[in-house]
CHARMM internal coordinates of N, CA and C (Angstrom, degrees):
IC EDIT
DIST 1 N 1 CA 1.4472
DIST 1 CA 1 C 1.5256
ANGL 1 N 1 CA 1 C 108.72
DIST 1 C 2 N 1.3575
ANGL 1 CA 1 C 2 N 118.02
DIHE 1 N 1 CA 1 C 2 N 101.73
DIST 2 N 2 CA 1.5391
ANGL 1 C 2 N 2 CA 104.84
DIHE 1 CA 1 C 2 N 2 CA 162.07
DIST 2 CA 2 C 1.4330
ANGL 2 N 2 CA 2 C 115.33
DIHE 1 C 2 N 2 CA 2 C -106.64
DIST 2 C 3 N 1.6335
ANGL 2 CA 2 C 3 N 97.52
DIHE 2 N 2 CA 2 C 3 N 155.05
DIST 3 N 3 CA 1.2538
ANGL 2 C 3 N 3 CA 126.27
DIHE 2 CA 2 C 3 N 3 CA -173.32
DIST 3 CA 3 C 1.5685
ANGL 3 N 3 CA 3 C 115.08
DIHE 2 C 3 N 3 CA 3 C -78.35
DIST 3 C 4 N 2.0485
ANGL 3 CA 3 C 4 N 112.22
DIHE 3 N 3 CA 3 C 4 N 119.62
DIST 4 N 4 CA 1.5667
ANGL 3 C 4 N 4 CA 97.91
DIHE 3 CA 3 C 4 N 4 CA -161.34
DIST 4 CA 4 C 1.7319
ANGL 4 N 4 CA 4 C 91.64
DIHE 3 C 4 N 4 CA 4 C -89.70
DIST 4 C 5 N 1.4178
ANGL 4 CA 4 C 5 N 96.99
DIHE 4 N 4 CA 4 C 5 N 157.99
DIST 5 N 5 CA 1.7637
ANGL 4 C 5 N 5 CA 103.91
DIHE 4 CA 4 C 5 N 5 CA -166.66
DIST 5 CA 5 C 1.8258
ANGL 5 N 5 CA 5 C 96.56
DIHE 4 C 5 N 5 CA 5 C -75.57
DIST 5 C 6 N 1.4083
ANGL 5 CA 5 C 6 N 84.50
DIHE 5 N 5 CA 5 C 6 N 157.39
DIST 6 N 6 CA 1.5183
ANGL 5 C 6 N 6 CA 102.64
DIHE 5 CA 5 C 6 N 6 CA -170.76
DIST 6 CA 6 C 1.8981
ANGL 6 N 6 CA 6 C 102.03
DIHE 5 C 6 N 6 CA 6 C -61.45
DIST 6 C 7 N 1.3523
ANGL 6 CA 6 C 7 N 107.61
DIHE 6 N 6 CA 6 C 7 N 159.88
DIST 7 N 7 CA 1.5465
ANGL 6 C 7 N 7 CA 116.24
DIHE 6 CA 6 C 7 N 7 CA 175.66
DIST 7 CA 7 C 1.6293
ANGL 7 N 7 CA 7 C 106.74
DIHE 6 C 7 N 7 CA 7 C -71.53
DIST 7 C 8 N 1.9837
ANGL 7 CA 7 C 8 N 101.04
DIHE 7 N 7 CA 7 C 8 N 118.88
DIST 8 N 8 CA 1.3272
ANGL 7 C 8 N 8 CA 95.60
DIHE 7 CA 7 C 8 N 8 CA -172.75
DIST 8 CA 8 C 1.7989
ANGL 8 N 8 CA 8 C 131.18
DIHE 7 C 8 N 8 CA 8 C -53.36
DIST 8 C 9 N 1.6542
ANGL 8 CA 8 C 9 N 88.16
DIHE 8 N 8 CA 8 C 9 N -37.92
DIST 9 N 9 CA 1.3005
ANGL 8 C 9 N 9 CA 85.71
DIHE 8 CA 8 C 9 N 9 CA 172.61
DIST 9 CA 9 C 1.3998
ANGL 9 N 9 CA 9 C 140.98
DIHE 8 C 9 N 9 CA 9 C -50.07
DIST 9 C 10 N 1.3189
ANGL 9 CA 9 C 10 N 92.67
DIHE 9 N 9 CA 9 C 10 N -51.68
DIST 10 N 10 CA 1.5103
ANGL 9 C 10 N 10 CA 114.20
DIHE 9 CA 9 C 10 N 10 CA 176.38
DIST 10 CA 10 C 1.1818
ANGL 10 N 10 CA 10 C 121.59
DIHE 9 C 10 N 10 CA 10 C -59.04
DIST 10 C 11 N 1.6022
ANGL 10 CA 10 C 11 N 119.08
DIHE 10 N 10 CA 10 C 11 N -41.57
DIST 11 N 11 CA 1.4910
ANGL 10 C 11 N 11 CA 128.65
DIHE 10 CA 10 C 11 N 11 CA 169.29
DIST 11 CA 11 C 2.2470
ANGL 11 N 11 CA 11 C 105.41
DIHE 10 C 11 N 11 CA 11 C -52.41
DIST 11 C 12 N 1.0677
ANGL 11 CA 11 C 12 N 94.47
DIHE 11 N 11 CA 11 C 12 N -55.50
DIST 12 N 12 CA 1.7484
ANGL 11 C 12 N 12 CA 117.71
DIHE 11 CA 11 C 12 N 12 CA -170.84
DIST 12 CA 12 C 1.7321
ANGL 12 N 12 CA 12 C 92.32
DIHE 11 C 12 N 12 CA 12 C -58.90
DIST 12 C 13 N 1.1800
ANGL 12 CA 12 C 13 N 116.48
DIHE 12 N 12 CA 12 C 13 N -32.58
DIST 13 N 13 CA 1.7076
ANGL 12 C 13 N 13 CA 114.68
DIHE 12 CA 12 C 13 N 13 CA -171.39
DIST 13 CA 13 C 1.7079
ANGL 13 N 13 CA 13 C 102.90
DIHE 12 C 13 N 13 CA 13 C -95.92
DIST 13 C 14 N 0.9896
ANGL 13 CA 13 C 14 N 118.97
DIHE 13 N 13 CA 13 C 14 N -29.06
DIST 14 N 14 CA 1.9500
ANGL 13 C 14 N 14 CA 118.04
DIHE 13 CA 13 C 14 N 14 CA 161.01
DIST 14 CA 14 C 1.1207
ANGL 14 N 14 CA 14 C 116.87
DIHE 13 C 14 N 14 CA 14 C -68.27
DIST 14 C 15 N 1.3245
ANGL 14 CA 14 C 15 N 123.16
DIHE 14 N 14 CA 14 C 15 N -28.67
DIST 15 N 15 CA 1.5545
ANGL 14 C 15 N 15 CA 134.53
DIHE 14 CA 14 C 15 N 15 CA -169.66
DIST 15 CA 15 C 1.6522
ANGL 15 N 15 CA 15 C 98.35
DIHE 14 C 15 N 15 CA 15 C -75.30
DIST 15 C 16 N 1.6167
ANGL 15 CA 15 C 16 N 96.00
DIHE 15 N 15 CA 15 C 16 N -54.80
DIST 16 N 16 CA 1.9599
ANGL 15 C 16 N 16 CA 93.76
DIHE 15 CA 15 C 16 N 16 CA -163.12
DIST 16 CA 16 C 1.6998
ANGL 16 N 16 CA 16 C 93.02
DIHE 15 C 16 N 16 CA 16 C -82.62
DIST 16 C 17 N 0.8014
ANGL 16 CA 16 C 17 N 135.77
DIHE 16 N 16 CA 16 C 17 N 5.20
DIST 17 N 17 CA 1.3841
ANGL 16 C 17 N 17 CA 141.90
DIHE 16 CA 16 C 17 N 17 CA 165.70
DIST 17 CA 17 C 1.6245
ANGL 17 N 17 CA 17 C 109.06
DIHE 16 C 17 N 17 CA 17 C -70.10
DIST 17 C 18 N 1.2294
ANGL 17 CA 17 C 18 N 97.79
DIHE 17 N 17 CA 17 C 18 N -66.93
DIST 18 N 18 CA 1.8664
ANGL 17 C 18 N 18 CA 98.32
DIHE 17 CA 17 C 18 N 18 CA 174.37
DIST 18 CA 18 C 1.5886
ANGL 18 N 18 CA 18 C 111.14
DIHE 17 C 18 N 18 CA 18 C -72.31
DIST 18 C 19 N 0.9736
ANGL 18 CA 18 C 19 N 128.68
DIHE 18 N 18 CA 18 C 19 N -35.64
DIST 19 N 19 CA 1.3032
ANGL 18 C 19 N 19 CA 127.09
DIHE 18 CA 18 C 19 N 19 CA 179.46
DIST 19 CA 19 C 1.8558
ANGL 19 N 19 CA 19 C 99.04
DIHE 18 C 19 N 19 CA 19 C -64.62
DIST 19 C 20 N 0.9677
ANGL 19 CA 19 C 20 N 118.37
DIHE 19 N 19 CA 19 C 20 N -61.28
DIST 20 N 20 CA 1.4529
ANGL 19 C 20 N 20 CA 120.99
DIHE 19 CA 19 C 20 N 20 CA -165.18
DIST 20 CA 20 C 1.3001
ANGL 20 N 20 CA 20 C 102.28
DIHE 19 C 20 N 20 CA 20 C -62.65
DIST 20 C 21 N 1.4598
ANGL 20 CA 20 C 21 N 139.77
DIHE 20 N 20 CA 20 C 21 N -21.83
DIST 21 N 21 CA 1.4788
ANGL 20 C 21 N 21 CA 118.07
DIHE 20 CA 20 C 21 N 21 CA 178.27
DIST 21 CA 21 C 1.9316
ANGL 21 N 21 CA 21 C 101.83
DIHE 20 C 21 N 21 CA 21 C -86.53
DIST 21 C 22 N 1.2366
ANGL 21 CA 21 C 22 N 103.34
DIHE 21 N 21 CA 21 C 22 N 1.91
DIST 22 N 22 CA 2.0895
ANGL 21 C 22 N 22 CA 84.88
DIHE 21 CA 21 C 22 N 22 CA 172.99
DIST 22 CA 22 C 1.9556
ANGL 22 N 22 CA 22 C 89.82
DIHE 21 C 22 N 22 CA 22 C -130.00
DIST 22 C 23 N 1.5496
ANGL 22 CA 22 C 23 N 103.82
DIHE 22 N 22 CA 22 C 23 N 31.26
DIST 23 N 23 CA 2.3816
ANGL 22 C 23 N 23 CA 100.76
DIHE 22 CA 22 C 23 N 23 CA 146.99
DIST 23 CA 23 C 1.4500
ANGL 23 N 23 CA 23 C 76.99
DIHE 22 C 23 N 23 CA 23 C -150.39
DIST 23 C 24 N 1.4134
ANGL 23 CA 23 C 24 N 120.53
DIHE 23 N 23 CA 23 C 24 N 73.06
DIST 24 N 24 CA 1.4068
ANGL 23 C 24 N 24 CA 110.72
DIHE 23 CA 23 C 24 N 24 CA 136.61
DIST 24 CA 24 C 1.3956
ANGL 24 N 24 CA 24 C 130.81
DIHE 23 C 24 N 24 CA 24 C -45.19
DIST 24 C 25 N 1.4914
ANGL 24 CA 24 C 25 N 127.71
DIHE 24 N 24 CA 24 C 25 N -14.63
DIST 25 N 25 CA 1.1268
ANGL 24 C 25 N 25 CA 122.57
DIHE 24 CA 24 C 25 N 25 CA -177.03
DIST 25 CA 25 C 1.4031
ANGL 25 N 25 CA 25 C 122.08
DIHE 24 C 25 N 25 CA 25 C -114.16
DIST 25 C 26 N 1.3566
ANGL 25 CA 25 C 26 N 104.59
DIHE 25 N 25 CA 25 C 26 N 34.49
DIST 26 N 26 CA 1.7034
ANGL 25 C 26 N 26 CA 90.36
DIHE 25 CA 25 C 26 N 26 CA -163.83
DIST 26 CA 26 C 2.5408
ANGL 26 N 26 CA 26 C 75.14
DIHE 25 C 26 N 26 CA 26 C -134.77
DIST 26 C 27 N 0.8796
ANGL 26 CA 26 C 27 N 104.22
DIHE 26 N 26 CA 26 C 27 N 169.21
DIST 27 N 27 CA 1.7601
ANGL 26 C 27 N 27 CA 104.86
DIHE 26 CA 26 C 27 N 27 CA -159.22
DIST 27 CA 27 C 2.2025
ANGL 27 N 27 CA 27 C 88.63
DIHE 26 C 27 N 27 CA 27 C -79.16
DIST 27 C 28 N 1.4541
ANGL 27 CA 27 C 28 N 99.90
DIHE 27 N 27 CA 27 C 28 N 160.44
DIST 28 N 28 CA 1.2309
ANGL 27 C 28 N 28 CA 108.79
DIHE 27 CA 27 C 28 N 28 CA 171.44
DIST 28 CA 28 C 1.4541
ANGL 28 N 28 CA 28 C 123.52
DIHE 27 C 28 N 28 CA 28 C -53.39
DIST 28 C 29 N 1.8316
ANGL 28 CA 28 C 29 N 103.38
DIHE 28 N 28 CA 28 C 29 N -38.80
DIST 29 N 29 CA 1.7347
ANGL 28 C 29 N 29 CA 101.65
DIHE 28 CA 28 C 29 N 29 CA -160.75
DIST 29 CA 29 C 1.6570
ANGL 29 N 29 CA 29 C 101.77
DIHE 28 C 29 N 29 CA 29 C -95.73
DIST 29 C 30 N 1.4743
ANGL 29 CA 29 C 30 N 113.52
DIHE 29 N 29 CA 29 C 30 N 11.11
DIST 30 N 30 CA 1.5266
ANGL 29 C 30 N 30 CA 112.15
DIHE 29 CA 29 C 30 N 30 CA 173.47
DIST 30 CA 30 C 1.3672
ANGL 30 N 30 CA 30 C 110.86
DIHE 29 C 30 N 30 CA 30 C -70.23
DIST 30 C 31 N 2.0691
ANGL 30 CA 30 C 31 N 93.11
DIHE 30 N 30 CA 30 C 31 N -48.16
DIST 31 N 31 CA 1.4610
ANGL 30 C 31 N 31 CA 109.37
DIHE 30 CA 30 C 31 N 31 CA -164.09
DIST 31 CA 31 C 1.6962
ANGL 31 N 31 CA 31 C 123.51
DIHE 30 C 31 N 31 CA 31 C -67.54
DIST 31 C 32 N 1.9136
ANGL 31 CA 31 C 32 N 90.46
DIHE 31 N 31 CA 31 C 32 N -26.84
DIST 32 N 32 CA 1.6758
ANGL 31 C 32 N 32 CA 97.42
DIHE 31 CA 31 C 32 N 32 CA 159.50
DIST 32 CA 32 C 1.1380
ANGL 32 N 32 CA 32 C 124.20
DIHE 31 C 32 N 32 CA 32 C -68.62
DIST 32 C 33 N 1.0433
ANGL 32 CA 32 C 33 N 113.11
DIHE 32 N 32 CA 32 C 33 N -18.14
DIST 33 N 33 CA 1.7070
ANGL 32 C 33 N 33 CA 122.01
DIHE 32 CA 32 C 33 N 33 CA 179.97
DIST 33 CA 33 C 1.3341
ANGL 33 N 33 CA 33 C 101.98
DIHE 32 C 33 N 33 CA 33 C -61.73
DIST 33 C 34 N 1.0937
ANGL 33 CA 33 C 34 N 116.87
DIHE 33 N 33 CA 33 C 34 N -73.80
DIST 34 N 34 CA 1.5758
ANGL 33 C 34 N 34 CA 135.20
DIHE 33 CA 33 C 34 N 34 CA -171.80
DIST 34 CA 34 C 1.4908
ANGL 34 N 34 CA 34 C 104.51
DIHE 33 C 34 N 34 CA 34 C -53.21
DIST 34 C 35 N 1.2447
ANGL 34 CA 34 C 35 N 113.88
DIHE 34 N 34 CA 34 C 35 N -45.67
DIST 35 N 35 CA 1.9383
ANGL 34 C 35 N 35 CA 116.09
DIHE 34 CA 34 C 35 N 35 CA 174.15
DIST 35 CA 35 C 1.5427
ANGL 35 N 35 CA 35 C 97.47
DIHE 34 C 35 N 35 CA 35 C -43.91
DIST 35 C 36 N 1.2650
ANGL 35 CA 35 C 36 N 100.04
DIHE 35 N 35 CA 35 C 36 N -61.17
DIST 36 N 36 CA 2.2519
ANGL 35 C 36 N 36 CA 120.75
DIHE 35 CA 35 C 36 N 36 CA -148.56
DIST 36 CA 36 C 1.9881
ANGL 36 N 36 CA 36 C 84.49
DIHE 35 C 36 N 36 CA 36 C -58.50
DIST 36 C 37 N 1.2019
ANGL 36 CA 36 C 37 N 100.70
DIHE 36 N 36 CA 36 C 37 N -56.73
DIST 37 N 37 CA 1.5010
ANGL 36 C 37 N 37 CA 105.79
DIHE 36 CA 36 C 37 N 37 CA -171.60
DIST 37 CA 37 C 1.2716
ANGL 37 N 37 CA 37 C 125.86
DIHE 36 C 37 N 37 CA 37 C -39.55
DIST 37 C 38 N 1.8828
ANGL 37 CA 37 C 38 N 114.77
DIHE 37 N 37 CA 37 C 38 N -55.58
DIST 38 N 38 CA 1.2140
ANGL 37 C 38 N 38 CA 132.74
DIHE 37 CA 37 C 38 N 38 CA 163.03
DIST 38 CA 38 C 1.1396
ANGL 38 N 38 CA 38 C 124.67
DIHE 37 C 38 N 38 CA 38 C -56.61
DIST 38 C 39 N 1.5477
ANGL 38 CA 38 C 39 N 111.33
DIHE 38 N 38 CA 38 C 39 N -36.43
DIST 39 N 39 CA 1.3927
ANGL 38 C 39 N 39 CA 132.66
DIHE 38 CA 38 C 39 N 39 CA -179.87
DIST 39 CA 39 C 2.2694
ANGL 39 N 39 CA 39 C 105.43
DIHE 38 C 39 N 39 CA 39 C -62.01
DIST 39 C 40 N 1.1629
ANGL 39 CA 39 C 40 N 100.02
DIHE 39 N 39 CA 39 C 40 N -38.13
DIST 40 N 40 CA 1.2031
ANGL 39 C 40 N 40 CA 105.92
DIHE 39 CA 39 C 40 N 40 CA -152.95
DIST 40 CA 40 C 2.3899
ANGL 40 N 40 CA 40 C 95.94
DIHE 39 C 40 N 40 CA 40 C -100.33
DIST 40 C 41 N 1.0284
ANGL 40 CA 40 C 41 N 92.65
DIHE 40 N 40 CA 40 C 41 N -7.27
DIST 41 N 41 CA 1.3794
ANGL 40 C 41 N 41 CA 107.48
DIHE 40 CA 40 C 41 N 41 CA 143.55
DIST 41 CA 41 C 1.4497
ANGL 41 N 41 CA 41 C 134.62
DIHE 40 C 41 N 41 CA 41 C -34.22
DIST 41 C 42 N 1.7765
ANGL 41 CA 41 C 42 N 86.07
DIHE 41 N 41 CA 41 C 42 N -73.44
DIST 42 N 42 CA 1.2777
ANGL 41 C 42 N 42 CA 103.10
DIHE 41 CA 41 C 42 N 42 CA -145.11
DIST 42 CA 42 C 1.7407
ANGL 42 N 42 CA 42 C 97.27
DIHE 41 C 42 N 42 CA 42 C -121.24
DIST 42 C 43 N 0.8285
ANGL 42 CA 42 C 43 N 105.79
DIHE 42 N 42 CA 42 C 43 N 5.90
DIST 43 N 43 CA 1.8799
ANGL 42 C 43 N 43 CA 123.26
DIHE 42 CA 42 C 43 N 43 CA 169.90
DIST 43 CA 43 C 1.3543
ANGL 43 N 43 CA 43 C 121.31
DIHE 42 C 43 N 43 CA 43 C -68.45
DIST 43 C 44 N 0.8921
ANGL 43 CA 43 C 44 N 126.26
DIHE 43 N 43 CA 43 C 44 N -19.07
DIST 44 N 44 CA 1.7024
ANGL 43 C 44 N 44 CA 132.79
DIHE 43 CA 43 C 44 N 44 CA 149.28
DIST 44 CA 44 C 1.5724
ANGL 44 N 44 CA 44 C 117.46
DIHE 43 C 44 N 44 CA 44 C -77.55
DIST 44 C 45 N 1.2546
ANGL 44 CA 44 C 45 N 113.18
DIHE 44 N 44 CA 44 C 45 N -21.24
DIST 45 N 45 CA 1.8809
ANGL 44 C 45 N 45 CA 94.50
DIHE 44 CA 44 C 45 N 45 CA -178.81
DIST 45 CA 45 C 1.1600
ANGL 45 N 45 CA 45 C 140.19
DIHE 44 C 45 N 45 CA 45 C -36.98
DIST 45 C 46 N 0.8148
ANGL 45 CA 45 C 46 N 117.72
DIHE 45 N 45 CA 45 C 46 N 141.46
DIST 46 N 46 CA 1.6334
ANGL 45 C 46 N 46 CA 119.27
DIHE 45 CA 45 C 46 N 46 CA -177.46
DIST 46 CA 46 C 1.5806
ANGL 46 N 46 CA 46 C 95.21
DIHE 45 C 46 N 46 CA 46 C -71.37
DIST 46 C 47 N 1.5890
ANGL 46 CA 46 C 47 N 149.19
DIHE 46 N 46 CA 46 C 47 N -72.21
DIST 47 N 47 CA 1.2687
ANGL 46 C 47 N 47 CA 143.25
DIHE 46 CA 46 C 47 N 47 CA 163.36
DIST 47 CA 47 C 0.6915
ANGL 47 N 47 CA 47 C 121.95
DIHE 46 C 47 N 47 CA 47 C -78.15
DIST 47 C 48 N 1.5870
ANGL 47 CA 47 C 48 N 120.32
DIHE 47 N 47 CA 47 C 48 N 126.09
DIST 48 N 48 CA 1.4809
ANGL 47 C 48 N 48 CA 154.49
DIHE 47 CA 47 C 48 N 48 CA -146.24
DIST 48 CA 48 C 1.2821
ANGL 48 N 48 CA 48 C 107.45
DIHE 47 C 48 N 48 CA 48 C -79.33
DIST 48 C 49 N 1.7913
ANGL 48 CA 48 C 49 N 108.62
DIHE 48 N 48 CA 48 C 49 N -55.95
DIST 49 N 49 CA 1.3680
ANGL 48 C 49 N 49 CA 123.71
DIHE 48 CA 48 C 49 N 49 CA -128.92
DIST 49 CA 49 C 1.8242
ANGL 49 N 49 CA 49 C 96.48
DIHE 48 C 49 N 49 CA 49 C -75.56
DIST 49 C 50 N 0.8277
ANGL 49 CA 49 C 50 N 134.82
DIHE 49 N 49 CA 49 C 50 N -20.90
DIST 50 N 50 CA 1.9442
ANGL 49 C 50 N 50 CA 127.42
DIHE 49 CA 49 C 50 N 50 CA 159.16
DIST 50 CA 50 C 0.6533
ANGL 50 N 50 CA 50 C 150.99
DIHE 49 C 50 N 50 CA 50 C -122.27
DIST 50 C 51 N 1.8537
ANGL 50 CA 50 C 51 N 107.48
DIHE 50 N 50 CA 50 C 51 N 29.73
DIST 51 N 51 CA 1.5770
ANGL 50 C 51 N 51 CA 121.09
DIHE 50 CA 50 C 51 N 51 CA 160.62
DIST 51 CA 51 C 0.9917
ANGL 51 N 51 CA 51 C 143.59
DIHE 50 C 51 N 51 CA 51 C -71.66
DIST 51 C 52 N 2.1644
ANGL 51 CA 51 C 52 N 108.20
DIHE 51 N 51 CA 51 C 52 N -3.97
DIST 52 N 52 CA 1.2831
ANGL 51 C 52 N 52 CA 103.36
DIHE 51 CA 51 C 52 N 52 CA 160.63
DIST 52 CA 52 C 1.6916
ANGL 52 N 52 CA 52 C 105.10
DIHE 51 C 52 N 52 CA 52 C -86.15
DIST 52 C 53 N 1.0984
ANGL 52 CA 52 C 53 N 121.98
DIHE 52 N 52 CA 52 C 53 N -8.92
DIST 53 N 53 CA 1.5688
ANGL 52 C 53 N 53 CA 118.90
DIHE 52 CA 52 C 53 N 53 CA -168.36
DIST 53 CA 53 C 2.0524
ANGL 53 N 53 CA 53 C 92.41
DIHE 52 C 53 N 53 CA 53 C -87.31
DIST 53 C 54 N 1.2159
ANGL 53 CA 53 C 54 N 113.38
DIHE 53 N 53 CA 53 C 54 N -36.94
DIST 54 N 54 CA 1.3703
ANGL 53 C 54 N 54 CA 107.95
DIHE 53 CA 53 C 54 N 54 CA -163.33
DIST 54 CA 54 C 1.5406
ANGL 54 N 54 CA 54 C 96.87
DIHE 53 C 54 N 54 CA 54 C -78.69
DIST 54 C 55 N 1.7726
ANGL 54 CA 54 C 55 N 138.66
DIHE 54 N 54 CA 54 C 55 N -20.94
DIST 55 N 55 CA 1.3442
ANGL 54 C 55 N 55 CA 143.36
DIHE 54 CA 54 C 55 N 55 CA -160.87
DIST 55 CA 55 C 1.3301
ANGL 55 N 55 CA 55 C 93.00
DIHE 54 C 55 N 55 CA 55 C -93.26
DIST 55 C 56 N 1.4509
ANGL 55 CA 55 C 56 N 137.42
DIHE 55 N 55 CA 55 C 56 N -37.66
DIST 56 N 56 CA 1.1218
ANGL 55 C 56 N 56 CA 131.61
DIHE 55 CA 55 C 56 N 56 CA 173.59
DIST 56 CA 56 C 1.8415
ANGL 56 N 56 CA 56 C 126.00
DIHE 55 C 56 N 56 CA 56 C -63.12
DIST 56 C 57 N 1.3996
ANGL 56 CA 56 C 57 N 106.98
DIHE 56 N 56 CA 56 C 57 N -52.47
DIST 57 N 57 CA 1.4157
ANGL 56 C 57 N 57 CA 109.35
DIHE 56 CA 56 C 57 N 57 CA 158.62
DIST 57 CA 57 C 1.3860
ANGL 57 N 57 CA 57 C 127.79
DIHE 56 C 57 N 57 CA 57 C -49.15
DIST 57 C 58 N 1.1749
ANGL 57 CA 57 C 58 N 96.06
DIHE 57 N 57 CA 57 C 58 N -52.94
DIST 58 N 58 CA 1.7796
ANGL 57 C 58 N 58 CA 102.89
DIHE 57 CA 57 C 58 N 58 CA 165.37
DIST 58 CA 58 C 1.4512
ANGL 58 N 58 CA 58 C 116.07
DIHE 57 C 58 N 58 CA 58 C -40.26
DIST 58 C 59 N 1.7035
ANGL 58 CA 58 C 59 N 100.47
DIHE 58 N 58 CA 58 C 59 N -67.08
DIST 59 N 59 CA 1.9102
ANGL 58 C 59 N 59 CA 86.08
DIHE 58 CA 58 C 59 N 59 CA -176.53
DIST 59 CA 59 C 1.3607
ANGL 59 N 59 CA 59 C 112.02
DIHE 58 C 59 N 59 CA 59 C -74.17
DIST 59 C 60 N 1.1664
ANGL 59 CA 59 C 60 N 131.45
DIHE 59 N 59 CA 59 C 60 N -7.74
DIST 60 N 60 CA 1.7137
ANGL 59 C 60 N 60 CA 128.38
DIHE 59 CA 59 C 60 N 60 CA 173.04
DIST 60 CA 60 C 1.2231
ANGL 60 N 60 CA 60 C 100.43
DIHE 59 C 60 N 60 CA 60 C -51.45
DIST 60 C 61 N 1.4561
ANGL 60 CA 60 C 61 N 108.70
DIHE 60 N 60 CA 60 C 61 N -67.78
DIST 61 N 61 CA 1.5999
ANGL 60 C 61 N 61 CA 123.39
DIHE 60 CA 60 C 61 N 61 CA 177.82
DIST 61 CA 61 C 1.5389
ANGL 61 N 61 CA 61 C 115.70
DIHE 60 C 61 N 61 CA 61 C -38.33
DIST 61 C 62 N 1.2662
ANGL 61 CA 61 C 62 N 117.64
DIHE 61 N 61 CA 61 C 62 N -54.12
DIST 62 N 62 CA 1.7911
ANGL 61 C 62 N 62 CA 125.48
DIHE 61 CA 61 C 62 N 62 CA 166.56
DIST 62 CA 62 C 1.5026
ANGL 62 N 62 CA 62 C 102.36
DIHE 61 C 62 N 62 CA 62 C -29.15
DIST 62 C 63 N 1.5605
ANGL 62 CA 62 C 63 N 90.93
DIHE 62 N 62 CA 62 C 63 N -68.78
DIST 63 N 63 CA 1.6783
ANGL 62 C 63 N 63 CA 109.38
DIHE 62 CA 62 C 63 N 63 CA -140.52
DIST 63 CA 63 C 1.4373
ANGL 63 N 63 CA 63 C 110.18
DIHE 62 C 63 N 63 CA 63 C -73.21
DIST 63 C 64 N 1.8017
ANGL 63 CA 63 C 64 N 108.97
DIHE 63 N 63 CA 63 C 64 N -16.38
DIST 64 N 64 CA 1.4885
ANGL 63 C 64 N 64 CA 101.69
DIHE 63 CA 63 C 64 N 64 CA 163.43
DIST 64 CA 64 C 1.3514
ANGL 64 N 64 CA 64 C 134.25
DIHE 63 C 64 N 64 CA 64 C -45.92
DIST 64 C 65 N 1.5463
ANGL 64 CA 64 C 65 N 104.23
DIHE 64 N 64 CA 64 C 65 N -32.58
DIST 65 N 65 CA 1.8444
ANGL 64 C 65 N 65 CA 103.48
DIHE 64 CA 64 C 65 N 65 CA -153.72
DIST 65 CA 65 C 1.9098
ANGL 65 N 65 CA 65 C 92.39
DIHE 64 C 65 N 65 CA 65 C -126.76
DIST 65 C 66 N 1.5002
ANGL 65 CA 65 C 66 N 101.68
DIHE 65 N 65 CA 65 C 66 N 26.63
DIST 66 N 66 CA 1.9486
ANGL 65 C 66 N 66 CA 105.86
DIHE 65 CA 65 C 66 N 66 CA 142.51
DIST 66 CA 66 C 1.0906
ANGL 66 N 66 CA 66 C 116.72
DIHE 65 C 66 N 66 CA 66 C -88.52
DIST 66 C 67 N 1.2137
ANGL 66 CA 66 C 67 N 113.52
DIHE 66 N 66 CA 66 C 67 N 136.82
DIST 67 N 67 CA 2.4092
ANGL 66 C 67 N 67 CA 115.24
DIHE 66 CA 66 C 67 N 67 CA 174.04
DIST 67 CA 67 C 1.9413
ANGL 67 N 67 CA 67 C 71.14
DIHE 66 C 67 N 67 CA 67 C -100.93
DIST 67 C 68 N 1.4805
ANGL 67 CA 67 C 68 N 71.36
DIHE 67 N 67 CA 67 C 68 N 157.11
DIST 68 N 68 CA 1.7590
ANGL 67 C 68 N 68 CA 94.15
DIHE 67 CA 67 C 68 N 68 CA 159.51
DIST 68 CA 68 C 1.3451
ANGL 68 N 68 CA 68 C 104.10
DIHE 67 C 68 N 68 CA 68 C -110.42
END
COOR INIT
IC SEED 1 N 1 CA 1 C
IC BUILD
């Protein structure tokens, strides 16, 4: 039985969702940027199971060293 991968969008739109409520200050479509970016990384893996955990660190990591 394999597991079909989650809908990118939707995964990429929960991600900048949690990320964007702790950079309230930096604009929404930056923080999607940085999701889609990380997201589009790591969207080929062969294992699934922590690319939403590894796409999130990633843009944390981005989104530290933007000023608004």
């Amino acid at each position: 039985m394999t597991q079909e991968p989650p809908d990118a969008e939707l995964t990429i739109n929960e991600i900048a969702e949690r990320v964007g409520a702790q950079f309230p200050q930096l604009p929404a479509s930056t923080i999607q940027g940085v999701v889609t970016e990380a997201y589009d990384e790591l969207k080929d893996a062969r294992v699934r199971d922590f690319v939403e955990v590894l796409v999130e660190k990633q843009a944390k990591k981005q989104l530290k060293h933007i000023q608004p």
